[in-house]
ZAMARGU-4260 file (C-alpha; in steps of 0.2 Angstrom, whole numbers, plus 5000, padded with zeros to 4 digits):
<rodrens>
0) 5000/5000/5000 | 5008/5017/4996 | 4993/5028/4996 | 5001/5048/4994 | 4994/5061/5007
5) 4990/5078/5007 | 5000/5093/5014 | 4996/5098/5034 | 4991/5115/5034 | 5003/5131/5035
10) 5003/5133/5054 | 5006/5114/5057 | 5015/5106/5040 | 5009/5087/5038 | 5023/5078/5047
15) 5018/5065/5037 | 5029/5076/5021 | 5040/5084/5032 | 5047/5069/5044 | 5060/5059/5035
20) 5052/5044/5043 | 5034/5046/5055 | 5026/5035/5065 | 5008/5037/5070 | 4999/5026/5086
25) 4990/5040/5092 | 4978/5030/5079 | 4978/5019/5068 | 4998/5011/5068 | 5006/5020/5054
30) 5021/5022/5044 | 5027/5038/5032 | 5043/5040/5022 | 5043/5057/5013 | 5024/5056/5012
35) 5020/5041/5005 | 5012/5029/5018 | 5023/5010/5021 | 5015/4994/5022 | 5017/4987/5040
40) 5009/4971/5036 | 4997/4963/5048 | 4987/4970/5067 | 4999/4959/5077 | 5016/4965/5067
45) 5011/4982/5067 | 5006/4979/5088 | 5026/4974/5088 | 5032/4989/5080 | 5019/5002/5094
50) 5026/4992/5106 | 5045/4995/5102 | 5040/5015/5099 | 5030/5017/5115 | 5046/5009/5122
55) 5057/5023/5118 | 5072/5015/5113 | 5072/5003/5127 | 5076/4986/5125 | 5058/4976/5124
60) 5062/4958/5128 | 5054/4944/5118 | 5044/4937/5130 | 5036/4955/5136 | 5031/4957/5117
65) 5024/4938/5118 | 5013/4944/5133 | 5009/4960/5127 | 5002/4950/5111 | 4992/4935/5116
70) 4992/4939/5137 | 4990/4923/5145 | 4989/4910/5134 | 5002/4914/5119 | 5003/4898/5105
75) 5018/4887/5104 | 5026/4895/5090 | 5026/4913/5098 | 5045/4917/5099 | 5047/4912/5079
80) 5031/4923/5078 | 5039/4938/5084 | 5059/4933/5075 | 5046/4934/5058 | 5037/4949/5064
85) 5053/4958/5066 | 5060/4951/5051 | 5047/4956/5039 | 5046/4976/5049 | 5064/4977/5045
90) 5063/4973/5027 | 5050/4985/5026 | 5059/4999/5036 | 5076/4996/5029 | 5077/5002/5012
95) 5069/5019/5015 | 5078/5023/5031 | 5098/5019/5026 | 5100/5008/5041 | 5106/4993/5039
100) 5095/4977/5044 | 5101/4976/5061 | 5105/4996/5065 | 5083/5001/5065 | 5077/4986/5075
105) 5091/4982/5086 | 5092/4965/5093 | 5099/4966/5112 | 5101/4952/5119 | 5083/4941/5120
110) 5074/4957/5113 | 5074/4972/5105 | 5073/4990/5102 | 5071/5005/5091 | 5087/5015/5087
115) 5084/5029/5097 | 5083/5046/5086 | 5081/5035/5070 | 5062/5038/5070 | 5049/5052/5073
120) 5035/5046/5082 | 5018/5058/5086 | 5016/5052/5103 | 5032/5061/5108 | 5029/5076/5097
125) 5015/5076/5108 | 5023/5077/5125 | 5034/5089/5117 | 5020/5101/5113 | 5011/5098/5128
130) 5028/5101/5139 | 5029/5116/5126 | 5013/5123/5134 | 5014/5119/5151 | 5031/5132/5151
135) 5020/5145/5141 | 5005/5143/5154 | 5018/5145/5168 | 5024/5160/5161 | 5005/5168/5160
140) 5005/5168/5139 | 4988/5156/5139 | 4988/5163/5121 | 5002/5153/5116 | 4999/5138/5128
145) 4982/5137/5118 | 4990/5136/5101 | 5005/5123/5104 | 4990/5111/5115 | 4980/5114/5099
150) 4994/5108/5088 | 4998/5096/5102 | 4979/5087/5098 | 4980/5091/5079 | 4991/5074/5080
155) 4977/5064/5085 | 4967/5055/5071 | 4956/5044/5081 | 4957/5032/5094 | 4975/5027/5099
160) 4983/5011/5091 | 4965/5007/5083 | 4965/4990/5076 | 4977/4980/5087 | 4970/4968/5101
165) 4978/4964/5117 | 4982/4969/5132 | 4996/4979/5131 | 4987/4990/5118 | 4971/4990/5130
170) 4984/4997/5144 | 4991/5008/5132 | 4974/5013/5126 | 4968/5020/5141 | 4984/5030/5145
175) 4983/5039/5131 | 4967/5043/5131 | 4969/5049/5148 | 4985/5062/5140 | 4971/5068/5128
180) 4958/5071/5138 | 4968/5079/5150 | 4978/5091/5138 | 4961/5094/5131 | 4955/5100/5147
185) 4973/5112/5149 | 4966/5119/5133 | 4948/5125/5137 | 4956/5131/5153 | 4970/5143/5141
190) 4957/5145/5133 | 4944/5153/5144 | 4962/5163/5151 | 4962/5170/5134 | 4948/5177/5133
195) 4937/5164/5125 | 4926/5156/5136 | 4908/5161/5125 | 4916/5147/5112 | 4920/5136/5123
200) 4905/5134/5133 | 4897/5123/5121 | 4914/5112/5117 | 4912/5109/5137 | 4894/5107/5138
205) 4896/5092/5123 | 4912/5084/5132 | 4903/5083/5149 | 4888/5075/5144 | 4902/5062/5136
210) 4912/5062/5153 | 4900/5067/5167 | 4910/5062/5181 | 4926/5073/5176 | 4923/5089/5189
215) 4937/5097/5179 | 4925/5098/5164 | 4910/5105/5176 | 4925/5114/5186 | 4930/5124/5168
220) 4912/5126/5163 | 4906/5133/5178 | 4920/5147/5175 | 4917/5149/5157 | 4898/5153/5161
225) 4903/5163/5177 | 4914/5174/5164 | 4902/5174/5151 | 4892/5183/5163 | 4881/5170/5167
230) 4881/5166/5185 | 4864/5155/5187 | 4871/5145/5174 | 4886/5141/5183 | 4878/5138/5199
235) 4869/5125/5192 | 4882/5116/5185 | 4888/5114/5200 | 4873/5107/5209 | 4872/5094/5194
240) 4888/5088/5199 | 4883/5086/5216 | 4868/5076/5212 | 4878/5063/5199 | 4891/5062/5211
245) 4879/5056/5225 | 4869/5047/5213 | 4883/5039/5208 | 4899/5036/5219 | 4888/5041/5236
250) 4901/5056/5236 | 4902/5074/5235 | 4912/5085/5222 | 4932/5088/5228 | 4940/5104/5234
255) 4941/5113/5219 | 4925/5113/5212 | 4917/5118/5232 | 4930/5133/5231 | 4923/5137/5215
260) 4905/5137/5218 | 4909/5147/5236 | 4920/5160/5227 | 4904/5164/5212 | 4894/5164/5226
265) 4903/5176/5235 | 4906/5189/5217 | 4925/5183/5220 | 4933/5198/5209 | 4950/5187/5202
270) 4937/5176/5195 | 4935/5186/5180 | 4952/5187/5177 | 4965/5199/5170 | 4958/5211/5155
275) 4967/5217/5142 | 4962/5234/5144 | 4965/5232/5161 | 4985/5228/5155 | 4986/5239/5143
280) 4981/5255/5155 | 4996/5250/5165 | 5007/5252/5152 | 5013/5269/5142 | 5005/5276/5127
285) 5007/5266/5110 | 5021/5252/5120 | 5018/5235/5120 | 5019/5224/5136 | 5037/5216/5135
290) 5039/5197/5137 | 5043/5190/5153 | 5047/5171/5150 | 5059/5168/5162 | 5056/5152/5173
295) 5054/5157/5193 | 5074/5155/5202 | 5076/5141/5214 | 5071/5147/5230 | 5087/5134/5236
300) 5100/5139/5226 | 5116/5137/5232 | 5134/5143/5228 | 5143/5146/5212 | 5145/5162/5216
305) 5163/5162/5207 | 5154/5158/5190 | 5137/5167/5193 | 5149/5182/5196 | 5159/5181/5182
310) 5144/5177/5171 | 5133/5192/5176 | 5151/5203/5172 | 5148/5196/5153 | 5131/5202/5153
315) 5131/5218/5160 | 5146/5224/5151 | 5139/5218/5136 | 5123/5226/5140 | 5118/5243/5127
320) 5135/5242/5117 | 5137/5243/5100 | 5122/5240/5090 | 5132/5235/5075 | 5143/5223/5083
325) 5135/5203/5084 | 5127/5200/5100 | 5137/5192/5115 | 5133/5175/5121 | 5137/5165/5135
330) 5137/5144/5134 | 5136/5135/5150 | 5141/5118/5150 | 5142/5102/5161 | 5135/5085/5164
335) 5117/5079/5167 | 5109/5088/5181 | 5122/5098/5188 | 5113/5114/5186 | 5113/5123/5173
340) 5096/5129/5168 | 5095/5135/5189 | 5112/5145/5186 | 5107/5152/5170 | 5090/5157/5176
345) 5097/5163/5191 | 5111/5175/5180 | 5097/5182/5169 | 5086/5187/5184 | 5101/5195/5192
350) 5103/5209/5177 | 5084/5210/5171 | 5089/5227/5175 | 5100/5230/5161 | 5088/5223/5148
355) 5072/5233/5149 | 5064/5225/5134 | 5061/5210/5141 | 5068/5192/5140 | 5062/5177/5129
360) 5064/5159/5135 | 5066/5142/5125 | 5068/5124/5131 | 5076/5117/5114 | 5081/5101/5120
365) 5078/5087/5113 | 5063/5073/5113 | 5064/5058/5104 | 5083/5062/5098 | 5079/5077/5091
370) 5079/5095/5097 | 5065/5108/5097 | 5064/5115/5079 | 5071/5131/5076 | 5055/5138/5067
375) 5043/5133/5079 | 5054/5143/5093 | 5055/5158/5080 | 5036/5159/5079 | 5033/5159/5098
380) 5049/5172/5100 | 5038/5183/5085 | 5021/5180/5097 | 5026/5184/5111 | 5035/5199/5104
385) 5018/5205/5098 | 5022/5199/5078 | 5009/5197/5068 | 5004/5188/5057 | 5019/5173/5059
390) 5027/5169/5046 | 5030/5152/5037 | 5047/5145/5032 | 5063/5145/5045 | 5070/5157/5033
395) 5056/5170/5036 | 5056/5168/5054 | 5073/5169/5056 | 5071/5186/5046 | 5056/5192/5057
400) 5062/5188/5073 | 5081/5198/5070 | 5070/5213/5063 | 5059/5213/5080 | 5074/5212/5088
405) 5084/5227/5080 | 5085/5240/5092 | 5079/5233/5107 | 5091/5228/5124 | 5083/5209/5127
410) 5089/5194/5134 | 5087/5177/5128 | 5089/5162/5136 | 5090/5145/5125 | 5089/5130/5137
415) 5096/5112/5132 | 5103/5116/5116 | 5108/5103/5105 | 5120/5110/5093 | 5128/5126/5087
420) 5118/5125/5070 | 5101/5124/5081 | 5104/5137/5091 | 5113/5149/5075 | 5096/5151/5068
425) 5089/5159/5083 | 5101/5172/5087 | 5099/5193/5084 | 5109/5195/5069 | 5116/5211/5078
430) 5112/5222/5092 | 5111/5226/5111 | 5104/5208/5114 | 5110/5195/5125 | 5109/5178/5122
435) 5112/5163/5137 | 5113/5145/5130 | 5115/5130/5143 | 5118/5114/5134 | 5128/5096/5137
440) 5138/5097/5121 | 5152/5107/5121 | 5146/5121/5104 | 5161/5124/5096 | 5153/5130/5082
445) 5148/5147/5090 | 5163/5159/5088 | 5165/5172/5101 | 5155/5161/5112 | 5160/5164/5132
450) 5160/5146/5138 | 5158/5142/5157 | 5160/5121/5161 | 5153/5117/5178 | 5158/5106/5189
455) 5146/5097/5204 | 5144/5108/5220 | 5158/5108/5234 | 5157/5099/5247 | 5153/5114/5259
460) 5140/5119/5246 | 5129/5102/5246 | 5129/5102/5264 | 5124/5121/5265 | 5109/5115/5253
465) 5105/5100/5260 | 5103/5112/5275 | 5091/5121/5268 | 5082/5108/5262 | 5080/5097/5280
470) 5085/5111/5292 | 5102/5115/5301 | 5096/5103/5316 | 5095/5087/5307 | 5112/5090/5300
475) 5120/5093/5317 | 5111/5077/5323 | 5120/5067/5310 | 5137/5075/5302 | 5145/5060/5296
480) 5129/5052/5288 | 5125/5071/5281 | 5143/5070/5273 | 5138/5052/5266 | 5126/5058/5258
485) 5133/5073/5251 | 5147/5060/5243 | 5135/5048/5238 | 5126/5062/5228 | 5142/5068/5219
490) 5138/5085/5221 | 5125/5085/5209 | 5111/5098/5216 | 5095/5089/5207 | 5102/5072/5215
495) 5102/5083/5231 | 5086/5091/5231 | 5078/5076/5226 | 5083/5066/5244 | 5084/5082/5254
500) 5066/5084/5249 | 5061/5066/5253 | 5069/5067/5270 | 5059/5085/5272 | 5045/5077/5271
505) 5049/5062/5284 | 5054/5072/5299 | 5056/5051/5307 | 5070/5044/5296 | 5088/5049/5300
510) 5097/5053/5285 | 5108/5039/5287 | 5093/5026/5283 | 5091/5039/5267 | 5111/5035/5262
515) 5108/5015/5264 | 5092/5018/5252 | 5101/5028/5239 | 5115/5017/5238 | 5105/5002/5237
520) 5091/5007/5224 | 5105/5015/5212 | 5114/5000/5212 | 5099/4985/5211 | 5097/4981/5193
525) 5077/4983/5195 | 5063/4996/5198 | 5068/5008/5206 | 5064/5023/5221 | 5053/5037/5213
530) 5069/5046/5222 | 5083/5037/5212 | 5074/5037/5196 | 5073/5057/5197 | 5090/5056/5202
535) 5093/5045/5185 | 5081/5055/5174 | 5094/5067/5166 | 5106/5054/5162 | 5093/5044/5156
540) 5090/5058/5142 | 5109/5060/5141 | 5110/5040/5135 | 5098/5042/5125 | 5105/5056/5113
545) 5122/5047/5110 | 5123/5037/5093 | 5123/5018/5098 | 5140/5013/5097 | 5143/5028/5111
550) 5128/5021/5121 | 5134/5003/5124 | 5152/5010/5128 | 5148/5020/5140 | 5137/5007/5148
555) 5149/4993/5147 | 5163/5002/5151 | 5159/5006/5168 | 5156/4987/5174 | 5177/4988/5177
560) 5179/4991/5194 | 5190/5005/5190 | 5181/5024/5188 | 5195/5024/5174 | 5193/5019/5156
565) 5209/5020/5144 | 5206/5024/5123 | 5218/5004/5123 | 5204/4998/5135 | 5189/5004/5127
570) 5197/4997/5108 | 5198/4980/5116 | 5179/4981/5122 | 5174/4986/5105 | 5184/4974/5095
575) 5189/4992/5087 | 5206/5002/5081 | 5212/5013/5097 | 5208/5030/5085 | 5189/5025/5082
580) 5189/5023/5101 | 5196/5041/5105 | 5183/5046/5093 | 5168/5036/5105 | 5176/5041/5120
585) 5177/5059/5114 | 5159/5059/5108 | 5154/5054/5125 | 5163/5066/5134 | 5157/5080/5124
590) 5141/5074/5133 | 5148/5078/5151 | 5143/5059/5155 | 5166/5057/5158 | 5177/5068/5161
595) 5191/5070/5148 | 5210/5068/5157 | 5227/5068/5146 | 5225/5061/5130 | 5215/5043/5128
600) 5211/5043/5146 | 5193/5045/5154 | 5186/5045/5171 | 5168/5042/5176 | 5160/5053/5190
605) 5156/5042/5205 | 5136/5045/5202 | 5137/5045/5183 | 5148/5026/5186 | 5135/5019/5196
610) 5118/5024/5184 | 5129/5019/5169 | 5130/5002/5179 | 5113/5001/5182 | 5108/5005/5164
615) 5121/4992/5158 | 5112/4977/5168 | 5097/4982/5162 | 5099/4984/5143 | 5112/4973/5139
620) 5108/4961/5154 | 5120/4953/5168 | 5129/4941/5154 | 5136/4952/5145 | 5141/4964/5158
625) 5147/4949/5167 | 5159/4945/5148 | 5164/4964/5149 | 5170/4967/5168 | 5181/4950/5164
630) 5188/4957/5148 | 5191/4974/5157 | 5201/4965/5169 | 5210/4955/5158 | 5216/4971/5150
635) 5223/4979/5164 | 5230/4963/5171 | 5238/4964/5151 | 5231/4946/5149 | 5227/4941/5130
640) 5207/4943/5124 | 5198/4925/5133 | 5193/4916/5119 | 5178/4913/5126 | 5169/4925/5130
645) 5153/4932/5118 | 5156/4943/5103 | 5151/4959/5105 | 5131/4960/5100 | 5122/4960/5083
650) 5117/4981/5090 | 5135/4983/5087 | 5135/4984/5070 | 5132/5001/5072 | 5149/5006/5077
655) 5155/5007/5057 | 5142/5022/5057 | 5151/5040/5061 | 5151/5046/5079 | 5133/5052/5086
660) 5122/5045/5073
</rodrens>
């Protein structure tokens, strides 16, 4: 089947033409290369390949994709099932993709997994757009919350994953449809903040009488009417909910819709929210309102004060200079969590001063391999500049947005960046406009570029947050377990917030009970502590963005007990020259997930070793980690390569592929 498609509109082009290769399960499973549709064979194939996209890249083992298929009672020849299913997706894949058989559909050890970054798939384009909104709802634009939620649902086309049976697609089903019913609802609610509650009164009315146990739907209609200027209406909305809700659980409606109902009754003024004419009094004659899309600081933050100095020295000197010259920019650098967005947020809000015109905002990392599109960043930099109407075409924007800019002091703040081309395009072209970009990679390709690596926190520093976090009397109670902790952490402030929060909120557990737990949930190849998997979040998208050869080496290499891997060692790992190794080796720490010493040797951070670990055990699986530590330690013992141990994976014929792809 290779039925051709029709263009998405201007605001939103048709992924379908645009993606070099999109996949659809928000729907019907689907496949697009360059707009015409692929055959994906039959429902149970095509449940294979939604499983291995809803898995992100993860290893899916075979007898997870048995289960998910038949549930309890799978036939005999299941496992040559799934070898055929995978078989024939490849051969359909293959030739339109330029990856070899093996390099799309990765077989890792008794399963598989989706090259991460090879593929575009809507569901994360979805939580892209979603997240996209929440940040523009955060800073008060509902205006532009509204529009990427719309363009967040336009990637819908119907029920999600329609035609494949199962129990996995059930599961999957019904968290889906929860995501869409719930951005759905974020959208109403920017909406109604916009300005828009007369349309969508009856988009509410139609989706309660679809869903009429949701409070938030009765909750958002009972605002709409209230602002529509119809408060009976709104008042007996509520008491309808009330009477399903005893009718029909034998309860009454929570907290937030009793608020509401008290606050109509009582003419609650904040209720009909901020006008535009009420802005626009506030503001001189003819002068727009300049954007403010800063995140709020940490109210924790904690030292750096060297680097937050020095950085804000940049700023401000660079601040209302020449208009001709190309505007400054400062990189900030460093591994996975160690703080970057907080110390660039924290350095623009200490000069807003300078930059009266306001400041624009961006996350542009990436999701799903791939960072934020330059054009779609453009358009919300022209929207909240007051642009209108937005152009089409990165060209055009990247025109628009440096004329908008001309003239005014701003500063910009580009968060997660992926690369120097991605974040070229976005830059003023020349002006009195400041630019801070925080990103893993080292940039080189930004000239004039001030660069600031850092490092974790000091040790006096983690302890002087942790001490914020569970009070000076807790860490005097236990010093040694407080500097345990700290150690265990690595100086790595989310790690630290993340268990200085937890203890926060257990006023009973001494902290060294939290240092037992942290070591032990890091280290267990298993499920993890919601504490130690947001600990491990932003490694986990750190592994993800490295090509797959640089994946497995930095997994595998950290099953020596050594924190040291040497460009000779890692070559023996890989069954590769030493100078392809430099090249992985290099590629990963441009990533800040090692640290670089002299030439051809590499050190893994304490943390970083131990989540690396982790990730090893569970990808690759306790064999070959087992084949690896014993070959690592054959190497520094300068024993000869143990005949025999495993070849290196089928996945590993990826490493003939250039660095990062």
């Amino acid at each position: 089947m290779n039925t051709q498609i029709s263009a998405g509109s201007a605001l939103e082009p048709d992924p379908r033409r645009t993606a070099n290769l999109w996949f659809e399960v928000l729907g019907p499973v689907r496949a697009w290369h360059a707009g015409t549709e692929l055959d994906l064979g039959s429902p149970q194939q095509r449940a294979v390949l939604a499983i291995l996209l809803l898995s992100r890249g993860w290893q899916v083992p075979r007898d997870v994709l048995i289960d998910a298929i038949w549930g309890d009672d799978p036939p005999r020849a299941a496992p040559g099932t799934i070898r055929t299913y995978i078989s024939r997706l490849r051969r359909c894949l293959d030739p339109v993709t330029g990856y070899r058989a093996t390099e799309l559909i990765t077989s890792i050890g008794d399963g598989y997994a989706l090259t991460p970054g090879a593929v575009t798939v809507d569901a994360d384009v979805f939580t892209r757009y979603v997240a996209d909104a929440h940040e523009a709802r955060d800073e008060a634009d509902a205006a532009t919350a509204a529009t990427r939620l719309r363009a967040a649902l336009g990637l819908w086309r119907g029920m999600p994953l329609a035609g494949i049976q199962g129990p996995y697609a059930d599961s999957q089903r019904t968290r889906l449809a929860e995501l869409h019913m719930a951005a759905t609802e974020d959208r109403l609610a920017m909406d109604i903040e916009s300005g828009g509650q007369l349309a969508a009164i009856a988009e509410l009315r139609t989706l309660l009488n679809e869903h009429p146990l949701r409070e938030k739907l009765s909750e958002l209609l009972m605002l709409a009417l209230y602002r529509a200027g119809r408060q009976a209406d709104a008042l007996s909305v509520f008491t309808d909910a009330r009477l399903l809700l005893r009718d029909e659980l034998g309860i009454d409606p929570g907290p937030a819709l009793r608020d509401l109902h008290e606050r109509i009754l009582q003419a609650d003024a904040s209720l009909t929210g901020p006008s535009a004419a009420a802005r626009a009094a506030d503001r001189p004659a003819g002068k727009p309102e300049p954007p403010a899309q800063l995140p709020p600081p940490h109210a924790d933050f904690t030292g750096r004060a060297d680097t937050l100095d020095a950085i804000t020295t940049v700023l401000t000197d660079a601040a209302g200079e020449d208009d001709t010259a190309a505007p400054p920019v400062v990189t900030i650098t460093g591994m996975p969590g160690i703080g970057k967005t907080a110390l660039a947020v924290h350095a623009a809000r200490a000069v807003l001063g300078a930059f009266p015109d306001g400041q624009l905002y961006a996350g542009v990392g990436a999701v799903a391999g791939a960072g934020a599109d330059p054009a779609d960043v453009l358009a919300g930099f022209l929207r909240a500049l007051g642009h209108s109407p937005v152009p089409a075409g990165l060209e055009e924007l990247t025109a628009a947005c440096r004329a908008a800019l001309a003239g005014r002091r701003m500063l910009i703040v580009l968060d997660d960046a992926q690369c120097a081309t991605q974040v070229t395009s976005l830059l003023p072209a020349v002006g009195m406009c400041v630019v801070i970009v925080t990103t893993q990679r080292h940039l080189l390709g930004l000239p004039g570029a001030r660069t600031f690596e850092i490092a974790g926190l000091r040790p006096d520093e983690s302890l002087r947050l942790l001490e914020r976090l569970v009070g000076e009397d807790r860490l005097a109670a236990e010093p040694a377990a407080a500097r345990r902790l700290v150690i265990a952490c690595a100086g790595q402030p989310l790690a630290l917030r993340t268990v200085g929060a937890r203890l926060a909120t257990r006023p009973r557990w001494r902290i060294a009970t939290m240092v037992s737990q942290l070591e032990h949930e890091l280290i267990q190849p298993v499920a993890s502590h919601p504490d130690c998997a947001l600990v491990e979040a932003p490694f986990d998208r750190a592994h993800r963005r490295l090509g797959v050869a640089e994946a497995f080496l930095f997994r595998q290499a950290a099953t020596s007990d050594s924190p040291e891997i040497s460009a000779a060692a890692a070559a023996t790992l890989m069954d590769l020259p030493q100078n392809r190794a430099v090249a992985l080796l290099e590629s990963i720490a441009d990533n800040h997930l090692i640290e670089a010493g002299a030439f051809g040797a590499y050190r893994y951070d304490p943390l970083v070793k131990i989540v690396a670990w982790r990730m090893a055990l569970e990808i690759d699986g306790p064999q070959r980690c087992a084949s690896s530590r014993e070959l690592l330690s054959r190497h520094a013992r300068g024993e000869a390569f143990p005949p025999w141990l495993p070849d290196i994976p089928a996945a590993m014929g990826a490493v003939a592929a250039p660095v990062g792809q």
